[in-house]
N, CA and C atoms of all chains as a GROMACS GRO file, in nm:
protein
  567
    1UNK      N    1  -2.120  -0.325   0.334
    1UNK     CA    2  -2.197  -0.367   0.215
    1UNK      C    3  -2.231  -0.516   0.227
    2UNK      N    4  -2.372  -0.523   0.172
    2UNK     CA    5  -2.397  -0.670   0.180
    2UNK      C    6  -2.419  -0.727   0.033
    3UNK      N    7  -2.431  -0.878   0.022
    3UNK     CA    8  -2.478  -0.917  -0.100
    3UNK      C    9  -2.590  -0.871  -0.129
    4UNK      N   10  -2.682  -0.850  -0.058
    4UNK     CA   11  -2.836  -0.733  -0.083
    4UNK      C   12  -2.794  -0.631  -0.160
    5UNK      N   13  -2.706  -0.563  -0.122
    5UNK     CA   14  -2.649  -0.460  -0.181
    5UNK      C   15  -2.614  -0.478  -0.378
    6UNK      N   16  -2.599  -0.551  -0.388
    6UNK     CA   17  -2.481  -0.518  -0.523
    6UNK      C   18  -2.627  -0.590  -0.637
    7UNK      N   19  -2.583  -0.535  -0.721
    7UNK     CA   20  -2.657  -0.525  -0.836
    7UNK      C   21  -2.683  -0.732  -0.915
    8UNK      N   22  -2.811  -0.771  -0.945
    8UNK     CA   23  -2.806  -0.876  -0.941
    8UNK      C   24  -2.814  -0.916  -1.069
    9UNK      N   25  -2.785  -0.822  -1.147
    9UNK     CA   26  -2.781  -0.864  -1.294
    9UNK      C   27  -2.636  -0.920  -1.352
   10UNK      N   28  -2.527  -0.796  -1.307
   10UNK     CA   29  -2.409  -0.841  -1.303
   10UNK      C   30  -2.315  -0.965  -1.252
   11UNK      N   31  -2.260  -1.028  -1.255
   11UNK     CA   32  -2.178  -1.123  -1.224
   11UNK      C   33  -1.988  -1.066  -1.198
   12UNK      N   34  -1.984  -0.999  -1.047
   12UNK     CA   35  -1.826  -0.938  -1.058
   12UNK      C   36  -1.728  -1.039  -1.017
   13UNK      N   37  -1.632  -1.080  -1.118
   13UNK     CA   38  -1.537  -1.168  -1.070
   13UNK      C   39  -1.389  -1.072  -1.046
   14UNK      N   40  -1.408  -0.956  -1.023
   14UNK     CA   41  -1.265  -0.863  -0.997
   14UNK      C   42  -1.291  -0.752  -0.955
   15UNK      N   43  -1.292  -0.674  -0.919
   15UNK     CA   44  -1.212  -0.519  -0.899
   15UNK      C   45  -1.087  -0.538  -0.903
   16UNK      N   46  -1.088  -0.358  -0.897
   16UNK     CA   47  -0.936  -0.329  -0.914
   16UNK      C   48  -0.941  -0.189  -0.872
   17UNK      N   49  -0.828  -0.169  -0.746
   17UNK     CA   50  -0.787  -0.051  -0.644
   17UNK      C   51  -0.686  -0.030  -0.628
   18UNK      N   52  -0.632   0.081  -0.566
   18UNK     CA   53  -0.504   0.042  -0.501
   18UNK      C   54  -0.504  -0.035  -0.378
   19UNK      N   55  -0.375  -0.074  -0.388
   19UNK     CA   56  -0.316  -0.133  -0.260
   19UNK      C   57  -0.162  -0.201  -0.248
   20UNK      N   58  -0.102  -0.101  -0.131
   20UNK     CA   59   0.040  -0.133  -0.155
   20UNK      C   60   0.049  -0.134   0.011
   21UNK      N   61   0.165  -0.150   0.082
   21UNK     CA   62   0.213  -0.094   0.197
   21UNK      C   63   0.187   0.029   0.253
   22UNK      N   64   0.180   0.125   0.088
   22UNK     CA   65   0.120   0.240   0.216
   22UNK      C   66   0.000   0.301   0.181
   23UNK      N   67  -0.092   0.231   0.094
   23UNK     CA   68  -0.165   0.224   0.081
   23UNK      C   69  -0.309   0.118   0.109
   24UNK      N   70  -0.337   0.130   0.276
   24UNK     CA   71  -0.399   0.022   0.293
   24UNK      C   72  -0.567   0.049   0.349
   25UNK      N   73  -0.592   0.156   0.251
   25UNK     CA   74  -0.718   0.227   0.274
   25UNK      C   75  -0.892   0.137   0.256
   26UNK      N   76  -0.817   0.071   0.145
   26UNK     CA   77  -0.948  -0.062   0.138
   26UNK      C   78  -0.923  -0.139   0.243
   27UNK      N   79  -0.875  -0.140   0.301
   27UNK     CA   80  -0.871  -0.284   0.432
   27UNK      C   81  -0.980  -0.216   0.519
   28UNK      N   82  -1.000  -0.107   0.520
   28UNK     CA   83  -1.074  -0.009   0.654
   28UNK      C   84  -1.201   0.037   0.583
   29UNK      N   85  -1.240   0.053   0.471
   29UNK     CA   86  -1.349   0.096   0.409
   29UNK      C   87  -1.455  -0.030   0.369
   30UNK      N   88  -1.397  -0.124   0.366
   30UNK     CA   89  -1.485  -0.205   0.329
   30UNK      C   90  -1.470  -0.295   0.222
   31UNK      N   91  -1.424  -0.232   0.141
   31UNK     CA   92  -1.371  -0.281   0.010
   31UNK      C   93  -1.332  -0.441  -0.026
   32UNK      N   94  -1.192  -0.452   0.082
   32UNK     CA   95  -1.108  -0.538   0.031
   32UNK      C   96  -1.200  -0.685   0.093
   33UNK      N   97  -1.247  -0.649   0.254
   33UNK     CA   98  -1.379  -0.772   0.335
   33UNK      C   99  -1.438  -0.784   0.237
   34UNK      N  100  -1.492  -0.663   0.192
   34UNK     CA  101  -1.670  -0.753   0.093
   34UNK      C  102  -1.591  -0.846  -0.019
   35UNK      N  103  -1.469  -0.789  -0.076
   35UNK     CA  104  -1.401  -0.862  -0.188
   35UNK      C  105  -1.435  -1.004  -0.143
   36UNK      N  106  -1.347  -1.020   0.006
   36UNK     CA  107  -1.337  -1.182   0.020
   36UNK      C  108  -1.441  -1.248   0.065
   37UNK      N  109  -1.559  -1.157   0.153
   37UNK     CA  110  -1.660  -1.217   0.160
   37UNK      C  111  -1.767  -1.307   0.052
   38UNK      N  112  -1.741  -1.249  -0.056
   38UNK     CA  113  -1.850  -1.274  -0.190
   38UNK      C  114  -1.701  -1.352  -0.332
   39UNK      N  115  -1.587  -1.344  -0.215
   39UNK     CA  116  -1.503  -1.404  -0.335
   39UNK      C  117  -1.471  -1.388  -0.472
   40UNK      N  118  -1.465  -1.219  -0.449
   40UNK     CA  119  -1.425  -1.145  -0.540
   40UNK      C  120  -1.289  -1.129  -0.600
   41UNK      N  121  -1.208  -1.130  -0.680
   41UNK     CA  122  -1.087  -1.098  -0.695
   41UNK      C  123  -1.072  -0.940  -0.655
   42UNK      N  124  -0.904  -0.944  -0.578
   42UNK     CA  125  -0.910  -0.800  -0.533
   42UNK      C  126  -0.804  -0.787  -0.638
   43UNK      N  127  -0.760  -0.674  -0.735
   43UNK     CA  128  -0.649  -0.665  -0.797
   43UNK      C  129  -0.623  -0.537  -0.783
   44UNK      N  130  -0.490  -0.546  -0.771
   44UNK     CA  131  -0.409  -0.376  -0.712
   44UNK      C  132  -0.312  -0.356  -0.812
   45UNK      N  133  -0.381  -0.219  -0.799
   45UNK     CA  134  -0.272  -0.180  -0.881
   45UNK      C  135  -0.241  -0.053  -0.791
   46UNK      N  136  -0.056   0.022  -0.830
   46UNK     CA  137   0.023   0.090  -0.765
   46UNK      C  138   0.060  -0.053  -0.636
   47UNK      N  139   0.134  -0.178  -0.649
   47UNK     CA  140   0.151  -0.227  -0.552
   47UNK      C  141   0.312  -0.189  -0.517
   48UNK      N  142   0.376  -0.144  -0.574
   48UNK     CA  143   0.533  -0.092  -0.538
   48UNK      C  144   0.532   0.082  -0.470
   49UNK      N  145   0.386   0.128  -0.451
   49UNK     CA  146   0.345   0.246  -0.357
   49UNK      C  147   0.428   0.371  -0.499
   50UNK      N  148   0.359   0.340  -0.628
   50UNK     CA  149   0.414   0.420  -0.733
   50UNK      C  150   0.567   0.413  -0.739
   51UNK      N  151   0.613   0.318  -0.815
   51UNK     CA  152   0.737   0.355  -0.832
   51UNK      C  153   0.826   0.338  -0.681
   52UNK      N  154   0.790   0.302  -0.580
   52UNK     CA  155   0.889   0.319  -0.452
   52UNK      C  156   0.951   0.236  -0.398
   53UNK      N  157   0.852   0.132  -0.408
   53UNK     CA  158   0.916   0.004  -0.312
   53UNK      C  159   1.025  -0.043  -0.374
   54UNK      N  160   1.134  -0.018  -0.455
   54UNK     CA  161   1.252  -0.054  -0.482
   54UNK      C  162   1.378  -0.028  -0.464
   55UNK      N  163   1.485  -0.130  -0.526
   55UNK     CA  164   1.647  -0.145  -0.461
   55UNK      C  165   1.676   0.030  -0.462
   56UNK      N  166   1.662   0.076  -0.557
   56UNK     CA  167   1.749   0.204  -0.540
   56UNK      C  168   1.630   0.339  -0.580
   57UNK      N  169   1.545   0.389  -0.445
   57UNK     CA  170   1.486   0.467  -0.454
   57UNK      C  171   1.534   0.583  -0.395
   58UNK      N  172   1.605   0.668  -0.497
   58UNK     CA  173   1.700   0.749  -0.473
   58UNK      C  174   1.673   0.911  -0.396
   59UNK      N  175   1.553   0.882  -0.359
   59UNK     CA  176   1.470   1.062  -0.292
   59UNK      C  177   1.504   1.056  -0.155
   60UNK      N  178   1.547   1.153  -0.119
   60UNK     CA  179   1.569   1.180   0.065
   60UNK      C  180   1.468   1.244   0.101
   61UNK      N  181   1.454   1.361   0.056
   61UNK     CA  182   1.328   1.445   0.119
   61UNK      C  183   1.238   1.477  -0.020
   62UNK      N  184   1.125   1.533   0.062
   62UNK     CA  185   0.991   1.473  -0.044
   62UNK      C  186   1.034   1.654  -0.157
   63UNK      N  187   1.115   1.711  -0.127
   63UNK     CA  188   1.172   1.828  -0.272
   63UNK      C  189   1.245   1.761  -0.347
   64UNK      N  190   1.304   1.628  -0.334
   64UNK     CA  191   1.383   1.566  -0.407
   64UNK      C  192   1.330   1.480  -0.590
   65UNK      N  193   1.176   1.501  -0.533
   65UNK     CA  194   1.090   1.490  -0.619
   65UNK      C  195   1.124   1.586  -0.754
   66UNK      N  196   1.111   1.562  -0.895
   66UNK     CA  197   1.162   1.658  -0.989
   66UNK      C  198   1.024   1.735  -0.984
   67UNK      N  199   1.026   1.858  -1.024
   67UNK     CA  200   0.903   1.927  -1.040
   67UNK      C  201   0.768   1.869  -1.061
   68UNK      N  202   0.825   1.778  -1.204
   68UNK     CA  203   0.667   1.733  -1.303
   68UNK      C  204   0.645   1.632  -1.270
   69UNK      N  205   0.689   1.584  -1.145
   69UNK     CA  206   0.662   1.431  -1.087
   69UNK      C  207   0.551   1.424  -1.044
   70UNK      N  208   0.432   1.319  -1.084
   70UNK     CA  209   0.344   1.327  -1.024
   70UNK      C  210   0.325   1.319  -0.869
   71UNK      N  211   0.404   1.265  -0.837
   71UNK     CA  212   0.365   1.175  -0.660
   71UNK      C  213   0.413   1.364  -0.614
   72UNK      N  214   0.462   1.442  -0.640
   72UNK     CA  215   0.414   1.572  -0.548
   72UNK      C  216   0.299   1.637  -0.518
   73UNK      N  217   0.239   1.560  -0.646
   73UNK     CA  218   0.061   1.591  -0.637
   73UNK      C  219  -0.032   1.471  -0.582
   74UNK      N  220   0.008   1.367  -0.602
   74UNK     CA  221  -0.102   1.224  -0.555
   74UNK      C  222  -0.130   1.283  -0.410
   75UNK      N  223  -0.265   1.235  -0.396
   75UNK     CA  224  -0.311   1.253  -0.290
   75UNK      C  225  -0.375   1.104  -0.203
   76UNK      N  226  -0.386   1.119  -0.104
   76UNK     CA  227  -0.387   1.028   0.003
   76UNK      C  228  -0.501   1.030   0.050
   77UNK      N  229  -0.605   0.958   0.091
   77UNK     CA  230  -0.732   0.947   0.095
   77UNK      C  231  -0.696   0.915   0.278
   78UNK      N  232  -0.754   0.969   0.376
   78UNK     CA  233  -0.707   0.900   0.506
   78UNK      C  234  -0.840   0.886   0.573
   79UNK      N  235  -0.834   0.784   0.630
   79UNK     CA  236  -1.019   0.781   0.739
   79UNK      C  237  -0.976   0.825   0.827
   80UNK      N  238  -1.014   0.897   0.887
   80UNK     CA  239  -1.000   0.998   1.050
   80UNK      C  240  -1.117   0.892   1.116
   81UNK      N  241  -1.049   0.795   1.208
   81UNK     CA  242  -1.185   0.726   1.285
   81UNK      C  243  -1.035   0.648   1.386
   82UNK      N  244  -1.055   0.620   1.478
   82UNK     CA  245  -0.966   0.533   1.584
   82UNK      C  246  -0.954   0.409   1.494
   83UNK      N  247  -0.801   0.362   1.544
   83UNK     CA  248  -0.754   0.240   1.402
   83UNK      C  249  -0.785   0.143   1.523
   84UNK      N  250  -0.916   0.064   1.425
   84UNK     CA  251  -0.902  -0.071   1.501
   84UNK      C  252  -0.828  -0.201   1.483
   85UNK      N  253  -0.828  -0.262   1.612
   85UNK     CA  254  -0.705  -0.379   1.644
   85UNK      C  255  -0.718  -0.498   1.553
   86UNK      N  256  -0.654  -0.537   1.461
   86UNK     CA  257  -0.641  -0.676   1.371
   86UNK      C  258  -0.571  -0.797   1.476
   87UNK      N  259  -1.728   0.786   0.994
   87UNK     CA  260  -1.573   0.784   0.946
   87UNK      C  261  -1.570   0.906   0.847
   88UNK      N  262  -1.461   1.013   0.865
   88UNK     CA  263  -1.460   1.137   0.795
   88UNK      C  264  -1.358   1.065   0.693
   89UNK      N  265  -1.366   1.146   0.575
   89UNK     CA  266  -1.248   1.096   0.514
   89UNK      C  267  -1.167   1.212   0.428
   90UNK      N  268  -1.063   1.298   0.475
   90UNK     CA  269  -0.934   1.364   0.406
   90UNK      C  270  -0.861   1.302   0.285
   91UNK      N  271  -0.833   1.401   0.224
   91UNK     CA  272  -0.690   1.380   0.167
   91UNK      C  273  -0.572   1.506   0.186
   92UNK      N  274  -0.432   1.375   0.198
   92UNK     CA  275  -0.336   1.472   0.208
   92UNK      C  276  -0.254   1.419   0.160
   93UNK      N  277  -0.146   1.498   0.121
   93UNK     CA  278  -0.058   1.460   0.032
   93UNK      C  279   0.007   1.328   0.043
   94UNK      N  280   0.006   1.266  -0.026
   94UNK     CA  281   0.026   1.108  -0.016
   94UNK      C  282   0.183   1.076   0.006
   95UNK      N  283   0.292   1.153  -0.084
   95UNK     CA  284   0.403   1.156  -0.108
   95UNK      C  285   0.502   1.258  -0.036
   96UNK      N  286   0.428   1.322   0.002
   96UNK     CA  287   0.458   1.476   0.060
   96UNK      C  288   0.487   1.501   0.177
   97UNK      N  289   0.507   1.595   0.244
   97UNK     CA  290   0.543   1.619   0.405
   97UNK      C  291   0.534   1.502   0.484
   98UNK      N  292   0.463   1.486   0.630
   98UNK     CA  293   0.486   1.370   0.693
   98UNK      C  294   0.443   1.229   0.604
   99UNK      N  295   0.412   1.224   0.533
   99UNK     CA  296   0.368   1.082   0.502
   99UNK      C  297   0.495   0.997   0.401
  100UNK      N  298   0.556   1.132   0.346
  100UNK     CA  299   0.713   1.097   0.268
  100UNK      C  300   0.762   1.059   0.359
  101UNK      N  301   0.799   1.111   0.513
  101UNK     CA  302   0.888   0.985   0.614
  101UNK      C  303   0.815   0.873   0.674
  102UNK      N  304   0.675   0.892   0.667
  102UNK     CA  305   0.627   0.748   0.713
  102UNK      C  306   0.632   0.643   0.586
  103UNK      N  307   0.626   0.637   0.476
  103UNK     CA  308   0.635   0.595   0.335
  103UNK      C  309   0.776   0.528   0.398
  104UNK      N  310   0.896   0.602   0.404
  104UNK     CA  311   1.012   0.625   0.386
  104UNK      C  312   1.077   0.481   0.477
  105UNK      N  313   0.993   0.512   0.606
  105UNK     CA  314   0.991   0.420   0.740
  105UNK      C  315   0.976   0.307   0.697
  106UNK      N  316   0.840   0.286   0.643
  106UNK     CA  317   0.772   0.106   0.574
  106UNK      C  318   0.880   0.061   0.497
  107UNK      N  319   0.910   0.159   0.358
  107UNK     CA  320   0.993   0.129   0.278
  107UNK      C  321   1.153   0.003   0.348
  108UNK      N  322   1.181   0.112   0.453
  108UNK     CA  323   1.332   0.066   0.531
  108UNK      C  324   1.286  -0.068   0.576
  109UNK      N  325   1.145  -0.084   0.625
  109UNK     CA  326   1.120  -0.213   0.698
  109UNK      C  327   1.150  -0.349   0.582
  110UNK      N  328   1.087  -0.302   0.454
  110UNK     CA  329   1.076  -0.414   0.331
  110UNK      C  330   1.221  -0.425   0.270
  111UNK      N  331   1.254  -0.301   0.318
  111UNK     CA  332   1.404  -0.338   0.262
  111UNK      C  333   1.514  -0.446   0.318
  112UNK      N  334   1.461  -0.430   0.459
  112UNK     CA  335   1.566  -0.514   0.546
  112UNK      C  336   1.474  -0.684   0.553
  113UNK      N  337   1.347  -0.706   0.523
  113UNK     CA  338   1.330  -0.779   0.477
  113UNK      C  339   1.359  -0.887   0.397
  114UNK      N  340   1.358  -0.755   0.247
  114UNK     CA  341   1.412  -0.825   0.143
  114UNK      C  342   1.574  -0.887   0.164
  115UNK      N  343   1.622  -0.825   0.257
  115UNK     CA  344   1.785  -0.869   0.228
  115UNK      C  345   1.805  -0.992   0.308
  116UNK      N  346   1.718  -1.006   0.390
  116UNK     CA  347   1.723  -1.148   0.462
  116UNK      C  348   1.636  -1.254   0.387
  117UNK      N  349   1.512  -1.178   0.272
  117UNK     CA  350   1.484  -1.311   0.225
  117UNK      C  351   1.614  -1.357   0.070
  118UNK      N  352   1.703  -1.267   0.050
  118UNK     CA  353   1.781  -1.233  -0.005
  118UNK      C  354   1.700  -1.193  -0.179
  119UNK      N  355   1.652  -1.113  -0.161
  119UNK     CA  356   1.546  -1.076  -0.288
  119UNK      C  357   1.543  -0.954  -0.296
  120UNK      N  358   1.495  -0.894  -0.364
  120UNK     CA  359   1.486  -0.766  -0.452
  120UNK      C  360   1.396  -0.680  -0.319
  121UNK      N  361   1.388  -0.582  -0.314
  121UNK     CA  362   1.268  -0.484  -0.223
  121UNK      C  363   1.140  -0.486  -0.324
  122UNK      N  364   1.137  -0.514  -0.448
  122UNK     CA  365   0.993  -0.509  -0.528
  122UNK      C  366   0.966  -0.626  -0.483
  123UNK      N  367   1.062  -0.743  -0.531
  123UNK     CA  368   0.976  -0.874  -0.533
  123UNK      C  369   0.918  -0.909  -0.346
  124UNK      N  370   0.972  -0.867  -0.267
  124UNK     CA  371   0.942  -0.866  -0.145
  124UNK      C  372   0.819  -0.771  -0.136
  125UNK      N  373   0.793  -0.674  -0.178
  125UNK     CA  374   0.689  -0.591  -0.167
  125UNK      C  375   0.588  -0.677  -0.250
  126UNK      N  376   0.602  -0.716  -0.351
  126UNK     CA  377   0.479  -0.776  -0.485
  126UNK      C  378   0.423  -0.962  -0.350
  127UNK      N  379   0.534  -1.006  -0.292
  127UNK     CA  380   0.516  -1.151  -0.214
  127UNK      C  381   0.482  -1.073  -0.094
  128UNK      N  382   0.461  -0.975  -0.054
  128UNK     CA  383   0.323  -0.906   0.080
  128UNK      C  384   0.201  -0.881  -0.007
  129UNK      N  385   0.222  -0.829  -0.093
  129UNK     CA  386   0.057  -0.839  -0.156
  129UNK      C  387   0.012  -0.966  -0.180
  130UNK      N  388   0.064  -1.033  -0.247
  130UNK     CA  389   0.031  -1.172  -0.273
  130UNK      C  390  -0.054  -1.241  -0.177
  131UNK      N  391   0.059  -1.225  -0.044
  131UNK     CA  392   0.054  -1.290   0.082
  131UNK      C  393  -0.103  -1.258   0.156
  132UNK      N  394  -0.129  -1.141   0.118
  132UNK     CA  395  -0.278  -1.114   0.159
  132UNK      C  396  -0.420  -1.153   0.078
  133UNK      N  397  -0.352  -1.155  -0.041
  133UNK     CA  398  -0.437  -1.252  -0.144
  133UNK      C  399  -0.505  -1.160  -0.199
  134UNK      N  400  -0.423  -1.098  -0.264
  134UNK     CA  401  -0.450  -0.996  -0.347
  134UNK      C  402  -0.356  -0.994  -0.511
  135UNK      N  403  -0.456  -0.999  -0.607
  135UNK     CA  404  -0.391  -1.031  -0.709
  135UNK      C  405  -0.298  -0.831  -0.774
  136UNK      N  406  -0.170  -0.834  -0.756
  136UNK     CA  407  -0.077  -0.743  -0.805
  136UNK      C  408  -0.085  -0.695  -0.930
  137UNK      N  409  -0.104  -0.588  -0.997
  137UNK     CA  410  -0.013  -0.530  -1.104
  137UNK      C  411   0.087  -0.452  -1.134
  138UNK      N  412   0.205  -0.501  -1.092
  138UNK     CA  413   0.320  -0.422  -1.105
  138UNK      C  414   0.326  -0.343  -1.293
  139UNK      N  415   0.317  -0.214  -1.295
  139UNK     CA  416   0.347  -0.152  -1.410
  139UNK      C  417   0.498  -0.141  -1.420
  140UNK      N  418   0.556  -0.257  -1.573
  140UNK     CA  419   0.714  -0.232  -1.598
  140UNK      C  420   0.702  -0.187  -1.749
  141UNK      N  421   0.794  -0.155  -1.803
  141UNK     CA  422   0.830  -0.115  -1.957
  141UNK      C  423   0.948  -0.199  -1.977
  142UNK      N  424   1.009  -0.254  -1.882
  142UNK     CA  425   1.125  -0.337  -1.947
  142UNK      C  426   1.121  -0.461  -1.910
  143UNK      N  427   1.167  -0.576  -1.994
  143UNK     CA  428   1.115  -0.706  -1.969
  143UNK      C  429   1.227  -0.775  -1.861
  144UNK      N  430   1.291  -0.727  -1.808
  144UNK     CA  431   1.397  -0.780  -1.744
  144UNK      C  432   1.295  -0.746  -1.594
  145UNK      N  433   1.224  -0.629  -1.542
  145UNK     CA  434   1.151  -0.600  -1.459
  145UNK      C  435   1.039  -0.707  -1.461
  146UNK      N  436   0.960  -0.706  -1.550
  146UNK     CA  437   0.899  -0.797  -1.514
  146UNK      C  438   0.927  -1.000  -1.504
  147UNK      N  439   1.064  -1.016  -1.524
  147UNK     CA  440   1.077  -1.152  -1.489
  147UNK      C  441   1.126  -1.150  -1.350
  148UNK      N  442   1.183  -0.993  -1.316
  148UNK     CA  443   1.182  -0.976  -1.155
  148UNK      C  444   1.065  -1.013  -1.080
  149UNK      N  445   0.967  -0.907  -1.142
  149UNK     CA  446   0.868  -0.893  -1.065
  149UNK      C  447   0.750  -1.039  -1.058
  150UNK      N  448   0.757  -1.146  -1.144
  150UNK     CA  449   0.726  -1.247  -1.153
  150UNK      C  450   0.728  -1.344  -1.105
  151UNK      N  451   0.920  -1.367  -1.080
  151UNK     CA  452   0.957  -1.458  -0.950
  151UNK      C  453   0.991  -1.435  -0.848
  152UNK      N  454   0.916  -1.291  -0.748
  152UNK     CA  455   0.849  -1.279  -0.647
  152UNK      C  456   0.750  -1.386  -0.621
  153UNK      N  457   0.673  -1.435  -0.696
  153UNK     CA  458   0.569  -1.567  -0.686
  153UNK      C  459   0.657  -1.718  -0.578
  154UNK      N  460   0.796  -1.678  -0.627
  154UNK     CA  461   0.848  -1.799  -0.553
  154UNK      C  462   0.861  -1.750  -0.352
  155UNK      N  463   0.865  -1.668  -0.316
  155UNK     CA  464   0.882  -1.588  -0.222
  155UNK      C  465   0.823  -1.627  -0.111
  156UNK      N  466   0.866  -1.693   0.006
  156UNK     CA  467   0.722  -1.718   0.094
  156UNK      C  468   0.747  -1.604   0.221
  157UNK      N  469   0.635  -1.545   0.247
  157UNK     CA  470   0.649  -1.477   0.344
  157UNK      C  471   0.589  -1.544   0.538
  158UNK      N  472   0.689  -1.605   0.596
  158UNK     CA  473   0.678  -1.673   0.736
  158UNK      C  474   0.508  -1.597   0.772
  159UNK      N  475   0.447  -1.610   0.908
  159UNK     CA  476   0.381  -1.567   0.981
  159UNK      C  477   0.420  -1.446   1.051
  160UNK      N  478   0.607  -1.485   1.107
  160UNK     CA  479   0.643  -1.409   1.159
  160UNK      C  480   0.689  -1.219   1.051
  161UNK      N  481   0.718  -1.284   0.955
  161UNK     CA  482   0.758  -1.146   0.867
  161UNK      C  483   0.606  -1.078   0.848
  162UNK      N  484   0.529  -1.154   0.821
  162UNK     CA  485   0.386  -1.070   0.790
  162UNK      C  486   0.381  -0.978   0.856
  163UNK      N  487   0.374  -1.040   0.988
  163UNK     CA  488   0.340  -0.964   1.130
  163UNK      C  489   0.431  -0.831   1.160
  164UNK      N  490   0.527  -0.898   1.117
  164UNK     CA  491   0.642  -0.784   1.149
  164UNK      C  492   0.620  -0.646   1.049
  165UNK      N  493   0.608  -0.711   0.938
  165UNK     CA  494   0.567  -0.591   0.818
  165UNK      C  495   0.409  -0.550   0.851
  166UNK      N  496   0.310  -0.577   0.887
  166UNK     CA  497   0.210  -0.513   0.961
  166UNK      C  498   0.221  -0.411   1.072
  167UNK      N  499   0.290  -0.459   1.164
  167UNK     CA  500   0.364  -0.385   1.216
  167UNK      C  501   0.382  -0.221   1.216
  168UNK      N  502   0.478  -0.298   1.114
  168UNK     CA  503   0.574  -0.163   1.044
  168UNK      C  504   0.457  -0.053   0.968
  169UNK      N  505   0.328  -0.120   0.891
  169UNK     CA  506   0.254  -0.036   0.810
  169UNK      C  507   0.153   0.020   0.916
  170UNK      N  508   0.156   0.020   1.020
  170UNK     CA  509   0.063   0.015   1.099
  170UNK      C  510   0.102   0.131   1.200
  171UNK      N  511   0.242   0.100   1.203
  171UNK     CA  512   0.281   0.227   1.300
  171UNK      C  513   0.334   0.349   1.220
  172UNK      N  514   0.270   0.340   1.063
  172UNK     CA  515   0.340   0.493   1.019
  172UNK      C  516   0.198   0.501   0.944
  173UNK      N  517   0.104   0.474   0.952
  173UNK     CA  518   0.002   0.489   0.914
  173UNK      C  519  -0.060   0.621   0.925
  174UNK      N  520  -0.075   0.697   0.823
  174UNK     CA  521  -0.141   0.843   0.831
  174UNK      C  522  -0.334   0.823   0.868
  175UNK      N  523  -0.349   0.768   0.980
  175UNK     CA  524  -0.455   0.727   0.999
  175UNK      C  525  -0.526   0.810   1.141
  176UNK      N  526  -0.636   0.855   1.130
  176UNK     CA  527  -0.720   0.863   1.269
  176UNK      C  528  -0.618   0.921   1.361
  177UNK      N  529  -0.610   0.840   1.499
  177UNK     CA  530  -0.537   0.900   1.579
  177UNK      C  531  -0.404   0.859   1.584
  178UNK      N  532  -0.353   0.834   1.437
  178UNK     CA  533  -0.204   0.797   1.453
  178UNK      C  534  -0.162   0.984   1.397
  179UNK      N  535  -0.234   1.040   1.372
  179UNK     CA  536  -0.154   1.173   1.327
  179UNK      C  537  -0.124   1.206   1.444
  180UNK      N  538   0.012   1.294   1.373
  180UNK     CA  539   0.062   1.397   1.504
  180UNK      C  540  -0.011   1.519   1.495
  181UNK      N  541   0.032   1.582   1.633
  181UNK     CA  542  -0.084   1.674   1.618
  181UNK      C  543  -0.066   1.821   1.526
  182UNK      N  544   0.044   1.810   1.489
  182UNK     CA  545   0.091   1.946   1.334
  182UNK      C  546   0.079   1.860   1.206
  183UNK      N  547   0.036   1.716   1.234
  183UNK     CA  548  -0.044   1.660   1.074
  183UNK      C  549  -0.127   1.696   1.126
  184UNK      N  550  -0.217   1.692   1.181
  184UNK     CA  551  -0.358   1.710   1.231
  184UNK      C  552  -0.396   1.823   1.154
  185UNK      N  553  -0.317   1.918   1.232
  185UNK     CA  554  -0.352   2.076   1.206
  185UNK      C  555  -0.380   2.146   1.051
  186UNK      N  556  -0.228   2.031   1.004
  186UNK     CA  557  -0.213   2.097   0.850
  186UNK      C  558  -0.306   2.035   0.754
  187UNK      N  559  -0.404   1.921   0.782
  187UNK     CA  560  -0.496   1.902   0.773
  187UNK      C  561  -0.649   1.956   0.772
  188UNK      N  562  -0.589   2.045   0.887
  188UNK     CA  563  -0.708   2.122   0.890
  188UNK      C  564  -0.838   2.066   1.027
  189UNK      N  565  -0.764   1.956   1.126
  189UNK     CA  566  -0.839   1.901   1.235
  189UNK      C  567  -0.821   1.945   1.354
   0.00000   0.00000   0.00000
């Protein structure tokens, strides 16, 4: 995406996506570059990867999940393309 | 670039999740800090503004002075690393993710 691209009436000083550790799907789509290219604020939300990244995350295997938990249903968006080198 | 979804939380990606997780953990204990506030000071670190969702106010003065947190060159790298090699990505699947995928 270029600045050609985006709408010239608006003025965006934010988005807001995910982005956590294991969620690093805007880095590869485009997203999070154009953010810093045009000096956008990037703001994330889910940055603890829902509930995970903490002292006592007590699940071993992914049945450990209670039934009505959502994260047995969240789904994962993945690009199928060769991961290029940073 | 095709783009899937698969279970985010679920079969292989619950032990690659699981993997990163262990990396931030051993992190955090050497920066001697919490595994959130170490996770919230990698987002930061990329320059990305965080919203940790808390309900209790004791969480969020955790999750706050993560701000004091510096993350070296060398930990970045290392935690890149780590997100990089469990990455449910392209040709990092194995080939029974692949399949159950449907590739």
């Amino acid at each position: 995406m270029t600045e050609a691209n985006l709408p010239v009436v608006a003025n965006i000083d934010a988005i807001q996506a995910e982005f956590s550790p294991f969620e690093t799907l805007h880095e590869d789509d485009g997203l999070i570059p154009t953010a810093r290219e045009l000096n956008i604020a990037f703001v994330a939300y889910g940055p603890l990867g829902h509930g995970w990244l903490v002292n006592d995350f007590p699940y071993q295997t992914p049945d450990d999940f209670n039934s009505d938990d959502y994260r047995r249903q969240s789904m994962y968006t993945a690009s199928l393309r060769p991961r290029t080198n940073r | 670039m095709t783009q899937v979804t698969v279970p985010k939380f679920q079969g292989v990606n619950f032990y690659a999740n699981k993997k990163i997780a262990e990396n931030f953990k051993a992190l955090a204990q050497r920066k001697g800090c919490s595994v959130t506030q170490v996770a919230l000071a990698w987002v930061a670190a990329e320059g990305i503004i965080a919203i940790p969702g808390t309900t209790r106010p004791e969480r969020l003065d955790e999750n706050f002075s993560s701000r004091d947190i510096e993350l070296s060159k060398e930990d970045k790298q290392e935690m890149r690393a780590a997100i990089e090699a469990s990455k449910p990505q392209g040709d990092r699947y194995s080939k029974e993710a692949s399949k159950a995928i449907g590739n």
